[in-house]
C-alpha positions as CSV (number, residue, x, y, z in Angstrom):
1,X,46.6,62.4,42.3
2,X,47.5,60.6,39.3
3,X,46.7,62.2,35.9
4,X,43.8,60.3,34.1
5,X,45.4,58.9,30.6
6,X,43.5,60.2,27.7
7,X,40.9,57.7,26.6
8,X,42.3,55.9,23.3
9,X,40.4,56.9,20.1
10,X,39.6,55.0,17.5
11,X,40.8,55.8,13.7
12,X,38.2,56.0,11.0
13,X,38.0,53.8,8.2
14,X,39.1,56.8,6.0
15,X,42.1,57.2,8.7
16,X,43.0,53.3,8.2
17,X,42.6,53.7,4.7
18,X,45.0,56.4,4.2
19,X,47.6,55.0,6.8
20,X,47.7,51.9,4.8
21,X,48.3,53.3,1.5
22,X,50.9,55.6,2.8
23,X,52.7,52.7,3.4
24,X,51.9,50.8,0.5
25,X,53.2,53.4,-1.6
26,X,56.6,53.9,0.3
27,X,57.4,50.3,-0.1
28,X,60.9,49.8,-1.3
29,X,61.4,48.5,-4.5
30,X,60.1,44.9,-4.8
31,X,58.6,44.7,-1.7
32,X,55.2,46.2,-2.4
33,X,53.7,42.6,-1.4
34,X,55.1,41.9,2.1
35,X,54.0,44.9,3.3
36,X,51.2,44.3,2.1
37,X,50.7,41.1,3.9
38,X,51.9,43.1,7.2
39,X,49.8,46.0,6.5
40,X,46.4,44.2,6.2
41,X,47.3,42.1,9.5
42,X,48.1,45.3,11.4
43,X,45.1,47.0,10.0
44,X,42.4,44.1,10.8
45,X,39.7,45.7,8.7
46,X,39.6,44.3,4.9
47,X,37.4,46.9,3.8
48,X,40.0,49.4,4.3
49,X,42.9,47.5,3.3
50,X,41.1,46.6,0.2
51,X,40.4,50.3,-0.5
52,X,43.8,51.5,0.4
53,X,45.2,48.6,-1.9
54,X,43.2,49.8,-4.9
55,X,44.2,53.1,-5.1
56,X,48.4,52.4,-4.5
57,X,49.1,49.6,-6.2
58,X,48.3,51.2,-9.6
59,X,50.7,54.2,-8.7
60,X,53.2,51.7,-7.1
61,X,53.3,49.9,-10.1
62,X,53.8,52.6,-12.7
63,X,56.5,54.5,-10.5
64,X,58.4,51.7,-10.2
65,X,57.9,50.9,-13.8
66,X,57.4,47.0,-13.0
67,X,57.8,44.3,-15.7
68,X,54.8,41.6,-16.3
69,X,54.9,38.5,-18.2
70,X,52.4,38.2,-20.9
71,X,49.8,35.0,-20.8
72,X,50.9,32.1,-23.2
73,X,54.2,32.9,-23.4
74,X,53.7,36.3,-25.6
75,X,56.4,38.5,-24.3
76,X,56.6,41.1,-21.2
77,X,55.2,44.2,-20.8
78,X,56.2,47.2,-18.8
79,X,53.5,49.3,-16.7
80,X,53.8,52.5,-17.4
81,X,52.2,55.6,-17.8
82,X,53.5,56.0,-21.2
83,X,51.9,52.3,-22.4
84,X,48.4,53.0,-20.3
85,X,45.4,53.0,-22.8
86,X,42.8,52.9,-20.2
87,X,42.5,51.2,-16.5
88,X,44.4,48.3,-16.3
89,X,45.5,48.0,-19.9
90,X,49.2,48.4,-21.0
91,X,50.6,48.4,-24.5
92,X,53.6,46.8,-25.1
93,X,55.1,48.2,-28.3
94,X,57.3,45.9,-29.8
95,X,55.0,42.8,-29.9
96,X,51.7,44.8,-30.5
97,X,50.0,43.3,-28.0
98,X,47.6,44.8,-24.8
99,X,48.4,43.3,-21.2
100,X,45.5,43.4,-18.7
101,X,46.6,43.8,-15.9
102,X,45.6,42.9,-11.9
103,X,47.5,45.5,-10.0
104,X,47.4,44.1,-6.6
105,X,48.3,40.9,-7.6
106,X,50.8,42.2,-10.2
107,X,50.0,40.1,-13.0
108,X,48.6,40.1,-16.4
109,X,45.4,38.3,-16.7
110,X,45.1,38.3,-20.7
111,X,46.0,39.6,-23.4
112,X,45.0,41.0,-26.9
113,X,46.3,43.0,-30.1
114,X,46.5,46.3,-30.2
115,X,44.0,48.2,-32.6
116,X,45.7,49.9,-35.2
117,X,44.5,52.9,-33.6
118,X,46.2,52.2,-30.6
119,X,49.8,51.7,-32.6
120,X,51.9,54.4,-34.2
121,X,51.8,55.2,-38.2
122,X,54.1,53.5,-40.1
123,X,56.4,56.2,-40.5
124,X,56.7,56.9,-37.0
125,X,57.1,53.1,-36.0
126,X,60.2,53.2,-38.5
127,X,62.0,55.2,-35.9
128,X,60.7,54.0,-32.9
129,X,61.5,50.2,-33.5
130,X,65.1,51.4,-34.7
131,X,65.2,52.6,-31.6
132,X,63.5,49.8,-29.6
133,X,66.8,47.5,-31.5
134,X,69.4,49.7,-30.7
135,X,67.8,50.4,-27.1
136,X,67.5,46.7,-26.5
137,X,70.9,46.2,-27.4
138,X,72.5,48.6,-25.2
139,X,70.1,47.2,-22.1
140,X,71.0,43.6,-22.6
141,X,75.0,44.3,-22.4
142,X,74.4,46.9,-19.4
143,X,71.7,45.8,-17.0
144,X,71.2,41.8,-15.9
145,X,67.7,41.3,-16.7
146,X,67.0,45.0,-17.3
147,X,63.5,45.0,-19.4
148,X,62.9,48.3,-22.2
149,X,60.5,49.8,-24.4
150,X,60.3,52.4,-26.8
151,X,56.4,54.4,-26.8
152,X,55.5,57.3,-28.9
153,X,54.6,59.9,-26.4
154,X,53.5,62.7,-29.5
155,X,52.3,62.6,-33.3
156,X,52.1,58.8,-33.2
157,X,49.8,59.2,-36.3
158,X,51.9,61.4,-38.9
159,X,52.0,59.8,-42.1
160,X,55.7,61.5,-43.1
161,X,58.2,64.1,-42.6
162,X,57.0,68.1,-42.2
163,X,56.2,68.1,-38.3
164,X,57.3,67.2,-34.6
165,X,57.3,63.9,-33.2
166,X,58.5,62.7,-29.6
167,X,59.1,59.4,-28.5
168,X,60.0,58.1,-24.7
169,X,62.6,55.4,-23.8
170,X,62.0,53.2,-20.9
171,X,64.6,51.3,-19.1
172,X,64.0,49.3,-15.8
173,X,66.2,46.8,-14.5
174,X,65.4,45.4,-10.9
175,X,67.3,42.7,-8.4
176,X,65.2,41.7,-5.4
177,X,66.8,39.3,-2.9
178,X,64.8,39.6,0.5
179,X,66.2,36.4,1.5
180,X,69.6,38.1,1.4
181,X,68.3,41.0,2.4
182,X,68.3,43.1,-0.2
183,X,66.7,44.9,-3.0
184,X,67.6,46.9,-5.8
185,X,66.6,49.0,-9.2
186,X,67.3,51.2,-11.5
187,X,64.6,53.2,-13.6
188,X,65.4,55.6,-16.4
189,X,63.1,57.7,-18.4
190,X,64.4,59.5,-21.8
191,X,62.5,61.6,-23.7
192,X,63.5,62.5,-26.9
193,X,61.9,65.1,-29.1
194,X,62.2,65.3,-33.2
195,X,62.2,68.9,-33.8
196,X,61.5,68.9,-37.9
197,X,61.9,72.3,-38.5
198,X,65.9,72.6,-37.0
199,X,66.5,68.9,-37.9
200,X,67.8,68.6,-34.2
201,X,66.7,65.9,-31.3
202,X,66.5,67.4,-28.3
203,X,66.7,64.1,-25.3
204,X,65.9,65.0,-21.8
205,X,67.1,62.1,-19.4
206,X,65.5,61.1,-15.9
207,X,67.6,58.4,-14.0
208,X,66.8,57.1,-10.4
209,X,68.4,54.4,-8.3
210,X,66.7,52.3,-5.7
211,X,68.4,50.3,-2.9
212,X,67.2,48.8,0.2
213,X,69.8,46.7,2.6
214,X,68.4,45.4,5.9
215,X,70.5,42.7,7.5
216,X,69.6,43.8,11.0
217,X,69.8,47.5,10.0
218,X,67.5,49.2,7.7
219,X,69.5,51.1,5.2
220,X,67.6,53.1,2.2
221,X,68.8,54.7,-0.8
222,X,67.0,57.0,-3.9
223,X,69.3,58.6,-5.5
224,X,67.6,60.6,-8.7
225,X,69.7,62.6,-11.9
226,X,68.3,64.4,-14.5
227,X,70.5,65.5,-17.8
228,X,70.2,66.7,-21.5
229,X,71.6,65.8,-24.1
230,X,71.0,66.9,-28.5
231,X,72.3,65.7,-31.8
232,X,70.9,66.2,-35.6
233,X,68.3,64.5,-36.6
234,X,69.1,61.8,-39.3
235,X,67.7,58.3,-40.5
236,X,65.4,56.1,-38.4
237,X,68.9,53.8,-38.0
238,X,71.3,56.7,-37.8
239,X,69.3,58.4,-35.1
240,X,68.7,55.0,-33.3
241,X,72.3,54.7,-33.0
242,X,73.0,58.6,-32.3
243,X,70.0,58.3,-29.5
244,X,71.6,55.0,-27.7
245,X,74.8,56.6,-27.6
246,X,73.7,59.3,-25.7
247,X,71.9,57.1,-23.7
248,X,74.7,54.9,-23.2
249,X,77.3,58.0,-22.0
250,X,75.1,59.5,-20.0
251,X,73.5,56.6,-17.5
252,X,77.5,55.1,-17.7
253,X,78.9,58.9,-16.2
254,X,75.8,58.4,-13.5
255,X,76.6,55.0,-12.5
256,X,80.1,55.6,-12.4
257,X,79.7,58.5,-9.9
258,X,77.7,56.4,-7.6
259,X,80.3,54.2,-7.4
260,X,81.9,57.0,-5.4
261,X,79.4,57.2,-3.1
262,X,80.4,57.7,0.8
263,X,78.3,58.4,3.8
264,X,80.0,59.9,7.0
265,X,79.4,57.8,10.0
266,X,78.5,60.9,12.7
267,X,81.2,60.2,15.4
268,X,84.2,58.8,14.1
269,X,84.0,61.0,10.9
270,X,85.1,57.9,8.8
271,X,83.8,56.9,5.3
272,X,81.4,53.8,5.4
273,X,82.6,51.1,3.1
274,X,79.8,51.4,0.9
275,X,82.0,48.6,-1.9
276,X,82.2,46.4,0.6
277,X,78.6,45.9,2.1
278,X,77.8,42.5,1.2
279,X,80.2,40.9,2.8
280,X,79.5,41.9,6.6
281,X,76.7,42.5,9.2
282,X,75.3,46.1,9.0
283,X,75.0,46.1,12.8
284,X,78.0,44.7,13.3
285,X,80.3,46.4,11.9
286,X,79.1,50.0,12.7
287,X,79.1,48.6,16.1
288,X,82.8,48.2,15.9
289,X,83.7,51.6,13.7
290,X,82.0,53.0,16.5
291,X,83.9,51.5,19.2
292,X,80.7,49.9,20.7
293,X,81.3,46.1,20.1
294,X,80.1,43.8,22.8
């Protein structure tokens, strides 16, 4: 006698919910949105799909460290958790200005000026826009359309020298091509504390790559460093300079060892041609390392 299947059961709208924004939140970089699309078809229940959305898009979007354009042509603004002021409002620190933001349709509705309470003292802004210049220098020769910002993360309001201070350096720089079928970013997080006392900075670096190549294959990459790094603490401009130079060495050393990245195919024991992916099939030609090729 043939054994009876096991009656399907039905998921819960809690269930839906939390399948959905489990995949929401693993979406490769710059992708968020079609899955999105594909999620909500596959889910066929709104409710849940709207509640799932509402919770992992925020996260999505600060992880990620996405860049918005500011209405009437004001400037950009990074989402962050270092520029959040409250729900859905993001301070962008070199224009002054407050971005509200619509995270599931990842764009800025409007925009205002930040309250002075909201901005650093001007002592403190003297070392963070030195920074922000030297920063924003660095970003535009490294990274094609890499976005930064500088935030005070600590003592935003000292009026002068005598205690501790820390500010946070931001760098994103993203390059989504689904047509092509690929999609890419970097993120990197320094923190950089101004220890008064022994006149020293003390930087603490976080760097993470993103890739995602799917040309009939599905291949996924997160690669994540963390470093330190010190040097005296000086002028606003000298320590700017000190600070990006640091910056500069250390994300260049990263890169450069990614570069000799290799994965092991697991039968022939060769190295897969990771400088040379863009110019074949994925399927194809792991098909033929592997001896497979129709």
């Amino acid at each position: 006698m043939a054994e009876e299947e096991a009656p399907e059961v039905e998921l819960s709208g809690k269930q839906k919910k939390e399948i959905a924004k489990w995949f929401l939140l693993n979406s490769p970089c710059g992708e968020i949105q079609y899955v999105a699309k594909d999620v909500r078809s596959v889910l066929n229940d709104d409710g849940a799909y709207d509640e799932a959305a509402s919770e992992a898009f925020p996260t999505y979007n600060k992880a990620q460290m996405i860049c918005l354009d500011l209405p009437r042509r004001m400037g950009e603004v990074l989402i962050t958790s270092f520029g959040e002021l409250e729900e859905n409002r993001f301070l962008d620190p070199r224009t002054a200005q407050v971005g509200i933001v619509d995270h599931v349709k990842q764009v800025c509705t409007d925009v205002r000026p930040a309250t002075d309470e909201e901005l650093p003292s001007p002592y403190i802004e003297e070392f963070r826009c030195a920074l922000d210049a030297e920063v924003l220098k660095y970003v535009g020769e490294a990274y094609p359309k890499g976005v930064c910002s500088v935030y005070c993360t600590k003592g935003k309001d000292l009026e002068g020298p005598g205690s501790d201070f820390e500010l946070a350096v931001v760098i994103q720089a993203a390059r989504n091509s689904p047509q092509n079928f690929c999609t890419g970013s970097w993120r990197s997080v320094w923190n950089i504390e101004f220890n008064d006392d022994m006149q020293v900075l003390e930087i603490r670096g976080q760097m993470q790559v993103g890739a995602h190549y799917f040309e009939e294959g599905n291949v996924q990459l997160d690669a994540k460093h963390e470093c330190k790094d010190s040097t005296i603490l000086q002028s606003p401009e000298d320590s700017a300079i000190s600070i990006a130079s640091i910056i500069r060495h250390h994300e260049t050393e990263y890169l450069g060892s990614l570069e000799d990245l290799r994965r092991k195919l697991p039968v022939t024991r060769t190295l897969f041609p990771w400088h040379n992916t863009l110019q074949f099939s994925l399927t194809r030609d792991i098909s033929k390392e592997l001896g497979i090729e129709k």
